[in-house]
ZANUKE-664619 format. One record per residue (C-alpha): residue number from 1; chain; x, y negated, z. Coordinates in Angstrom, 1 decimal, always signed. Layout:
REM ZANUKE-664619
n:chain:X:Y:Z
NUM:A:X:Y:Z .
...
This chain:
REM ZANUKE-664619
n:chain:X:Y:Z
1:A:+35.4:+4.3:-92.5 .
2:A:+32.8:+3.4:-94.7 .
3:A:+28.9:+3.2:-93.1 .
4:A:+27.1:+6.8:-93.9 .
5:A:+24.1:+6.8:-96.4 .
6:A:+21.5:+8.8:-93.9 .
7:A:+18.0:+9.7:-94.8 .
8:A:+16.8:+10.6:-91.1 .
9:A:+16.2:+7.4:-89.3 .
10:A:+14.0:+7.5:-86.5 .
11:A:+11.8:+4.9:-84.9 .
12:A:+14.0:+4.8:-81.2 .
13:A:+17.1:+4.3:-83.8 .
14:A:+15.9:+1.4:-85.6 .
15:A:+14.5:-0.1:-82.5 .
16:A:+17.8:+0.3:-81.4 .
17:A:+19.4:-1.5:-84.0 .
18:A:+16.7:-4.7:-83.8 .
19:A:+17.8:-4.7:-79.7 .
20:A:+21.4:-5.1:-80.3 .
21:A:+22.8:-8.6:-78.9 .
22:A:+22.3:-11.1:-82.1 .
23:A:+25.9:-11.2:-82.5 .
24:A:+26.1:-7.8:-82.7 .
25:A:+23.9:-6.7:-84.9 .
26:A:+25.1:-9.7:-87.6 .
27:A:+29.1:-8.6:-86.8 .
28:A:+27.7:-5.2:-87.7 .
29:A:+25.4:-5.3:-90.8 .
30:A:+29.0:-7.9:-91.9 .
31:A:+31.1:-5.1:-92.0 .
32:A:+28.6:-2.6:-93.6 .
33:A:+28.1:-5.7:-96.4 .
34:A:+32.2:-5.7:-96.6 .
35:A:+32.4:-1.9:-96.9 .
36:A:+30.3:-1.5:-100.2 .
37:A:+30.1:-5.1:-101.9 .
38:A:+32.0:-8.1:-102.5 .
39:A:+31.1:-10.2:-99.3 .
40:A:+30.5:-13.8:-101.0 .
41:A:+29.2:-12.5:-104.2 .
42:A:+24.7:-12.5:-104.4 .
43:A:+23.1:-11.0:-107.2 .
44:A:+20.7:-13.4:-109.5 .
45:A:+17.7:-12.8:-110.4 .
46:A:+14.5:-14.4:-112.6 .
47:A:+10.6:-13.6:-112.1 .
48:A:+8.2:-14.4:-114.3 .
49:A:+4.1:-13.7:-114.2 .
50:A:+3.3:-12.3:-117.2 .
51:A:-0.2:-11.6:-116.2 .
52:A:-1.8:-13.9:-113.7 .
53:A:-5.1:-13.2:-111.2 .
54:A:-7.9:-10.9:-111.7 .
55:A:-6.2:-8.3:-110.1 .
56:A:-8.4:-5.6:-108.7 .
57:A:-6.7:-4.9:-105.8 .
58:A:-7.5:-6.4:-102.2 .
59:A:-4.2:-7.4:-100.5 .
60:A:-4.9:-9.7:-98.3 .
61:A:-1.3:-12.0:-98.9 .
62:A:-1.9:-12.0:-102.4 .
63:A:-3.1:-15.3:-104.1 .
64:A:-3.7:-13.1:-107.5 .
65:A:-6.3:-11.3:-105.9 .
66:A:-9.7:-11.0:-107.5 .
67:A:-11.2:-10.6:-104.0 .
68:A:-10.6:-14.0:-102.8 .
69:A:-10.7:-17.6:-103.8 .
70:A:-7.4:-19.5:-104.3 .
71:A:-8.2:-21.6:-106.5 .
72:A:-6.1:-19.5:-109.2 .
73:A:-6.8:-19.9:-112.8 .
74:A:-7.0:-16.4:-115.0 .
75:A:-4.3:-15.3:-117.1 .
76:A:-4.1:-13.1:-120.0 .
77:A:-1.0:-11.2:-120.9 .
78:A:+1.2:-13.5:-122.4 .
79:A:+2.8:-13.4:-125.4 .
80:A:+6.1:-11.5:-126.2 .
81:A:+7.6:-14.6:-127.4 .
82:A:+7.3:-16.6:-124.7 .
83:A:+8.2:-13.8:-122.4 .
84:A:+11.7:-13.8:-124.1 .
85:A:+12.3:-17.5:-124.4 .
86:A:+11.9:-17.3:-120.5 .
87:A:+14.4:-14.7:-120.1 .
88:A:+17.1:-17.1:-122.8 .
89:A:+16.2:-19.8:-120.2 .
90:A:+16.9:-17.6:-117.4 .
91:A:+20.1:-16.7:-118.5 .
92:A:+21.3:-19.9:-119.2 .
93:A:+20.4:-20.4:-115.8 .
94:A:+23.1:-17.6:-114.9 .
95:A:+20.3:-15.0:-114.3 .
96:A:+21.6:-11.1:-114.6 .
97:A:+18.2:-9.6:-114.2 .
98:A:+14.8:-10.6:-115.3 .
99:A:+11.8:-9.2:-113.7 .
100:A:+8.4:-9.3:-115.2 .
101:A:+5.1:-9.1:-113.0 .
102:A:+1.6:-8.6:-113.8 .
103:A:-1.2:-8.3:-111.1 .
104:A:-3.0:-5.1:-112.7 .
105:A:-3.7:-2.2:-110.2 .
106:A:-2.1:+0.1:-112.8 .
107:A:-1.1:-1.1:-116.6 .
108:A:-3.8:+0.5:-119.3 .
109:A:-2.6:+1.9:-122.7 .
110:A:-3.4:-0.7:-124.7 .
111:A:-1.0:-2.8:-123.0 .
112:A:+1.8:-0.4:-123.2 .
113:A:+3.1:-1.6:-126.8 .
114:A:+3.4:-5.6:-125.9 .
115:A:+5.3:-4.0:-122.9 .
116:A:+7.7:-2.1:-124.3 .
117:A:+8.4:-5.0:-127.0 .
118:A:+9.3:-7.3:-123.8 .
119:A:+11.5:-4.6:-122.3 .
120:A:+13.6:-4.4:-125.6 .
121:A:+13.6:-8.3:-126.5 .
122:A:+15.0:-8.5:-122.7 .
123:A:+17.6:-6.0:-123.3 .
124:A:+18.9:-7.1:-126.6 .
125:A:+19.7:-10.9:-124.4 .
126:A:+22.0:-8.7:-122.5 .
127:A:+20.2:-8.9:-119.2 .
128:A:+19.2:-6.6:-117.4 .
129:A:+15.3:-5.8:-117.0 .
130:A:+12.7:-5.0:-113.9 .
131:A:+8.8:-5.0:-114.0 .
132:A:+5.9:-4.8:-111.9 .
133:A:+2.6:-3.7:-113.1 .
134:A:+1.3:-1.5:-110.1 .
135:A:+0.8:+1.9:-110.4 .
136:A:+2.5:+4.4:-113.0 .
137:A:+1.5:+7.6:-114.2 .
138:A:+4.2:+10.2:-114.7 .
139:A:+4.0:+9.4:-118.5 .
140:A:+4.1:+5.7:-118.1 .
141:A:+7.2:+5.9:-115.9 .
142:A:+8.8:+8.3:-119.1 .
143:A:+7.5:+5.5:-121.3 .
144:A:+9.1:+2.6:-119.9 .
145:A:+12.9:+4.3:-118.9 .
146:A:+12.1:+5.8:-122.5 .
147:A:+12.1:+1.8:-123.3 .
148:A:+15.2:+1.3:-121.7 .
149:A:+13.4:-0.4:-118.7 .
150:A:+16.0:-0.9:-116.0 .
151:A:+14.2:-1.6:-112.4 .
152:A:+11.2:-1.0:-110.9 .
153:A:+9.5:-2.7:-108.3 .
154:A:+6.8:-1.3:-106.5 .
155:A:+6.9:-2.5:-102.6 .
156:A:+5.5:-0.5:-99.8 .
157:A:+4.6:-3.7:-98.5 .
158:A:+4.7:-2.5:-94.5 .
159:A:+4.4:+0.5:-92.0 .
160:A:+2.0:+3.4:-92.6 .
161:A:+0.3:+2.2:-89.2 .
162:A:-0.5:-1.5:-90.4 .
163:A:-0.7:-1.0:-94.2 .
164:A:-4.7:+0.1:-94.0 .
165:A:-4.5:-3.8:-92.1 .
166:A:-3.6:-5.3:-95.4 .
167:A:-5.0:-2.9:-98.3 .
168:A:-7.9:-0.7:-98.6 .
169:A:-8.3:-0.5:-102.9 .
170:A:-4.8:+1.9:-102.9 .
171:A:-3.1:+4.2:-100.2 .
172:A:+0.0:+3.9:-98.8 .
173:A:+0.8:+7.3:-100.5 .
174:A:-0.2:+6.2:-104.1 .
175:A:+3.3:+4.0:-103.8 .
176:A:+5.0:+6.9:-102.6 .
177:A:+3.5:+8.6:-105.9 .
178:A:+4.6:+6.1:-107.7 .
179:A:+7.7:+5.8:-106.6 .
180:A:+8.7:+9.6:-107.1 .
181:A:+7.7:+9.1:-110.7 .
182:A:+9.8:+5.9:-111.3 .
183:A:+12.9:+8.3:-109.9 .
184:A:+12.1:+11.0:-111.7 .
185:A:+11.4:+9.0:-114.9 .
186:A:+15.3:+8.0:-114.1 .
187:A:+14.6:+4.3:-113.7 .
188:A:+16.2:+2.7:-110.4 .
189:A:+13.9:+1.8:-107.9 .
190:A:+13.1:-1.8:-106.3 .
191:A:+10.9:-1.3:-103.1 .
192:A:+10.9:-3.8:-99.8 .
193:A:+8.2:-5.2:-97.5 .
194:A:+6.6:-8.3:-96.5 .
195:A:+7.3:-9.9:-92.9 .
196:A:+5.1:-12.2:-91.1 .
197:A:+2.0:-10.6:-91.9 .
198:A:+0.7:-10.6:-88.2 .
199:A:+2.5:-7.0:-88.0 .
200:A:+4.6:-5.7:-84.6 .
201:A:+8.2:-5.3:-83.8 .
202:A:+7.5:-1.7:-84.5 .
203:A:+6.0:-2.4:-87.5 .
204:A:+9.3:-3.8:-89.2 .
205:A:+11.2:-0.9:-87.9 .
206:A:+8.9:+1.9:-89.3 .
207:A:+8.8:+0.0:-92.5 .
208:A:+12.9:+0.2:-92.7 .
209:A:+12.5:+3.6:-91.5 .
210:A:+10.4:+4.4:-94.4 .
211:A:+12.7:+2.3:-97.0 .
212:A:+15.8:+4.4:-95.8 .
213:A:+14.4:+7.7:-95.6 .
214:A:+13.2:+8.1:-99.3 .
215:A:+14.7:+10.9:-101.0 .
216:A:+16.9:+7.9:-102.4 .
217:A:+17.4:+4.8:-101.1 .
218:A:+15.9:+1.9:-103.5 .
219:A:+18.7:+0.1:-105.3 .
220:A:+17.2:-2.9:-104.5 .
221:A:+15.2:-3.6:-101.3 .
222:A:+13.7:-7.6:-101.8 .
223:A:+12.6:-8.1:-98.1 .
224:A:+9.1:-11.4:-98.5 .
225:A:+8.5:-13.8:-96.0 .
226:A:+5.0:-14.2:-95.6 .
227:A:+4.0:-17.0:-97.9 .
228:A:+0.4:-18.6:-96.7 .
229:A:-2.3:-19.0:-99.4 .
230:A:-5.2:-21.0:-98.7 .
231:A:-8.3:-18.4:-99.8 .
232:A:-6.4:-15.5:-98.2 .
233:A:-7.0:-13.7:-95.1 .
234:A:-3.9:-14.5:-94.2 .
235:A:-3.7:-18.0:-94.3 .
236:A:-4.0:-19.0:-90.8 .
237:A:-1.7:-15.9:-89.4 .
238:A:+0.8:-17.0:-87.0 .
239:A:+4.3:-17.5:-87.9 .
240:A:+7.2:-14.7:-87.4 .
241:A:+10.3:-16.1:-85.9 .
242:A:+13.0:-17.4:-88.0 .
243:A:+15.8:-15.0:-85.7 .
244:A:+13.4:-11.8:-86.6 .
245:A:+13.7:-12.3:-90.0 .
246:A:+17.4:-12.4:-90.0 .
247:A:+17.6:-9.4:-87.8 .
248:A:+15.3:-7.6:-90.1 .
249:A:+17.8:-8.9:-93.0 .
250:A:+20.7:-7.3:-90.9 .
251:A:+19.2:-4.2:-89.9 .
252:A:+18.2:-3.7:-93.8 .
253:A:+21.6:-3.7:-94.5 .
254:A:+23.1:-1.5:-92.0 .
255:A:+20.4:+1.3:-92.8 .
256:A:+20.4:+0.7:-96.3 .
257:A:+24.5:+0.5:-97.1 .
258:A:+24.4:+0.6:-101.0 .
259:A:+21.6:-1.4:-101.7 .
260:A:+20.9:-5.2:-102.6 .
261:A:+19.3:-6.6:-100.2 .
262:A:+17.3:-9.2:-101.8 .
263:A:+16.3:-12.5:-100.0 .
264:A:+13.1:-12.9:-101.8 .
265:A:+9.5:-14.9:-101.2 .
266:A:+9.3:-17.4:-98.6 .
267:A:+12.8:-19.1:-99.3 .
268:A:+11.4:-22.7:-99.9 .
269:A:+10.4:-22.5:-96.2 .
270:A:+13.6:-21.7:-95.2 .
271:A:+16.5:-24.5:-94.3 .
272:A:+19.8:-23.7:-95.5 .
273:A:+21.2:-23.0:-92.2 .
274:A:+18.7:-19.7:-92.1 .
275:A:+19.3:-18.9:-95.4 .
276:A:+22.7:-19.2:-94.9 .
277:A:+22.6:-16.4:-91.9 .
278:A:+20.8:-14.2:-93.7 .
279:A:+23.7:-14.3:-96.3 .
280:A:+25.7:-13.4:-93.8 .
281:A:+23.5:-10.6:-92.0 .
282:A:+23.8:-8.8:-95.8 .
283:A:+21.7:-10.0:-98.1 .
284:A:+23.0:-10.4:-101.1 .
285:A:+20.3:-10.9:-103.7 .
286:A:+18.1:-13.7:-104.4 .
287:A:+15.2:-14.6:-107.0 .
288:A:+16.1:-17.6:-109.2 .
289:A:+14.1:-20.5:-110.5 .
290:A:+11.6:-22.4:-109.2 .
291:A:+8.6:-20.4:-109.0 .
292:A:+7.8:-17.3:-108.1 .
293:A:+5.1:-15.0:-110.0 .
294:A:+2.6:-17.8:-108.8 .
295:A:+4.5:-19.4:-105.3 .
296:A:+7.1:-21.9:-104.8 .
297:A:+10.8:-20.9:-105.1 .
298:A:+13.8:-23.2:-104.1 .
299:A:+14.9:-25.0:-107.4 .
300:A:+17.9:-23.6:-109.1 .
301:A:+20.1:-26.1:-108.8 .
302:A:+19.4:-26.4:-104.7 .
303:A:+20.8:-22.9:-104.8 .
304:A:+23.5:-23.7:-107.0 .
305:A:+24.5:-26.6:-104.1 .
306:A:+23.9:-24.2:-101.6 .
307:A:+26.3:-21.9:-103.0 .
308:A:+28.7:-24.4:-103.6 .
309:A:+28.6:-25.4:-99.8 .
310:A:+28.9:-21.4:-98.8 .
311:A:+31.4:-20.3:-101.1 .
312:A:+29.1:-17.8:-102.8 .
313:A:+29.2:-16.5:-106.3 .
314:A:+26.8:-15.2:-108.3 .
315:A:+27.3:-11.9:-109.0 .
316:A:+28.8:-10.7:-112.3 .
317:A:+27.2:-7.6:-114.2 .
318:A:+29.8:-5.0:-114.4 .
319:A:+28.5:-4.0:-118.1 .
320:A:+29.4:-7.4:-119.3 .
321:A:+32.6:-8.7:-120.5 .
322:A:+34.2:-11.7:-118.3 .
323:A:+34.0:-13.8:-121.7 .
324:A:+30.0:-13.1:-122.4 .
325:A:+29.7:-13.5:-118.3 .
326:A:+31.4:-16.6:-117.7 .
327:A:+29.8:-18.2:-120.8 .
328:A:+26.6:-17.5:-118.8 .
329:A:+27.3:-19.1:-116.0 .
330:A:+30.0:-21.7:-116.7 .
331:A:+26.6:-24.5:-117.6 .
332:A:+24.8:-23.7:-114.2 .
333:A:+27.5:-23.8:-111.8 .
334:A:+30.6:-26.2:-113.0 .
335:A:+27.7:-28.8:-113.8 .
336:A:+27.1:-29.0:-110.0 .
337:A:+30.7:-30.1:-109.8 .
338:A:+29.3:-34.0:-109.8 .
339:A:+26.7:-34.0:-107.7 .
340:A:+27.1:-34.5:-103.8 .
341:A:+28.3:-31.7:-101.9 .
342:A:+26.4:-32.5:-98.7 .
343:A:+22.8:-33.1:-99.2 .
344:A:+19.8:-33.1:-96.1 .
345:A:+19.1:-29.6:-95.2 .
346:A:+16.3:-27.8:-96.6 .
C-alpha cells in the first residue's frame, strides 16, 4: 500500500517520526522512497549565480548579503550568453535541470526581458529550468510560467518560531505569498530549509510540518546544511549532528512521498559514508558541479565515483528520448570507468 499524501501533520506527529529507533525511521522513509521512485536513481541538478551580492535582504547565513562583510565581490546580472554556455556545460555534465539564482529581494522590471531570454535559451538545450530571484508578484509569477519557466525555488528557510531569528527585511508570510502565486501561476514549486542554523529539535519538525502541509506539496524540497561564512552571524554557530541530518532527510521523505528530496548545500562537508545514508534515508536529488551560487560543492566527478561505488544513476528525464538522454550522460559517467574505484573518503 502505497504511503498517503496528507496535508495535516501535526507537531507531536513529526516529533514522532524524528523519535523512532534510527533503524526504523531509515527502514521506513526506504520503503516510502521504493513506493513512488526508482530507489538507486538521483535526480541532477546545475546552479549557477546569475547575480552575485548586494542583496538587500538580511539573512543571517547568507554570504550575498549586503548587511555584512564576506569579503564578496559585487555582481551584475550576467549576460544571456554566458548564462547558456553554463547550462551546454551543465549538460554535458549530465545535468537535467538548471537553476538560476540571483540575490535580489524581488526581481525589478527592467530585468524581466534578460530573464525571460535565459529561461527560453535553457529550454531550447532541452533541460529543464528553475530560478530564484526572491519575491514574485502575481504578474511576475504569470510572466515567467508564461516563459515556459519550469521550477521555482523559494525556501521557507525554517519554522515560523525561529525564522524572525534569522530574517527581519521579509516575513515568513511573504514566502507563503509567494509561493501561492508561483502555484497559481502553474509553475512547480521548489521550497526546503536550512539545518544547523543554531535552531531546536522542534524547530526541524515544525519546518517539515510546514513543507507538508501546503496546499501542495513542493515538487522539490532541497533540504541545506548550514554552510559557515566568515562575516556572517552565523559563523561561529555550533554544529548540528551528522545523525540529525539524516533523520531530518528520512523524515522529509516519509512526510513528503512524491517529492525529490534534494541533498543540497553543505555536501563538501559531508564524507561519503553520510552522504551515502542520506541516499538511503530518501533523498534523491543532488546539486551538481562544483560550486554553489557562491559556496563550495563536491566536484562532479567525486559524485560520479560516488555513484559508481553506490550503484546510483542519475536520473533520466521522462520527456526525453533514451537516444538524446544517454548521449547526455554517456561522457560523464563511462569516462569514470578508468579511474580507481576506491578512493579516501570524503
Amino acid at each position: 500500500m502505497s504511503a498517503a499524501v496528507r496535508h495535516n501533520w501535526t507537531l507531536e506527529q513529526v516529533n514522532a517520526l524524528y523519535a523512532l529507533p534510527f533503524n526504523d525511521l531509515l527502514f521506513q522513509a526506504q520503503t516510502v522512497h521504493r513506493q513512488h521512485f526508482t530507489p538507486n536513481e538521483v535526480q541532477i541538478s546545475t546552479l549557477l549565480s546569475i547575480k552575485t551580492g548586494a542583496c538587500a535582504e538580511d539573512c543571517k547565513y547568507c554570504p550575498q548579503s549586503g548587511h555584512y562583510n564576506t569579503g564578496l565581490e559585487r555582481e551584475r546580472l550576467i549576460e544571456v550568453e554566458k548564462v547558456l554556455q553554463q547550462a551546454h556545460a551543465a549538460k554535458a555534465q549530465g545535468a537535467t535541470r538548471f537553476c538560476m539564482g540571483a540575490a535580489w529581494t524581488n526581481p525589478k522590471q527592467r530585468d524581466m526581458p534578460y530573464i525571460i531570454e535565459m529561461v527560453r535559451g535553457v529550454k531550447e538545450l532541452g533541460l529543464e529550468t528553475c530560478m530564484t530571484l526572491g519575491m514574485l508578484t502575481n504578474d511576475q509569477a504569470d510572466t515567467l510560467a508564461d516563459a515556459g519557466l519550469d521550477f521555482y525555488n523559494h525556501n521557507l528557510d525554517t519554522s515560523p518560531e525561529f525564522y524572525g531569528e534569522i530574517i527581519t527585511t521579509r516575513t515568513y508570510q511573504d514566502r507563503l505569498d509567494t509561493l501561492s502565486h508561483v502555484r497559481n501561476a502553474g509553475m512547480k514549486v521548489c521550497c526546503g530549509g536550512i539545518l544547523g542554523m543554531g535552531e531546536t529539535a522542534n524547530d526541524r519538525s515544525a519546518l517539515l510540518m510546514q513543507l507538508a502541509n501546503l496546499p501542495e506539496h513542493p515538487q522539490s524540497v532541497p533540504i541545506n546544511m548550514l554552510v559557515k561564512v566568515a562575516g556572517t552571524p552565523l559563523e561561529n554557530v555550533d554544529d548540528l549532528d551528522a545523525f540529525e541530518f539524516i533523520r531530518t532527510i528520512a523524515v522529509a521523505r516519509i512526510m513528503l512521498p512524491l517529492s525529490h528530496v534534494r541533498l543540497s548545500a553543505g555536501r563538501s562537508r559531508m564524507n561519503e559514508q553520510m552522504q551515502a545514508l542520506c541516499f538511503f534515508a530518501g533523498a534523491n536529488s543532488i546539486f551538481y558541479g562544483d560550486k554553489l551560487l557562491t559556496t563550495d560543492n563536491p566536484e562532479a566527478d567525486a559524485d560520479m565515483l560516488l555513484f559508481k561505488k553506490l550503484g546510483i544513476n542519475p536520473e533520466r528525464r521522462h520527456d526525453v528520448s533514451d537516444e538524446a538522454h544517454s548521449l547526455a550522460l554517456a561522457d560523464a559517467i563511462t569516462q569514470q570507468n578508468t579511474t580507481p574505484l576506491f578512493h579516501e573518503a570524503r
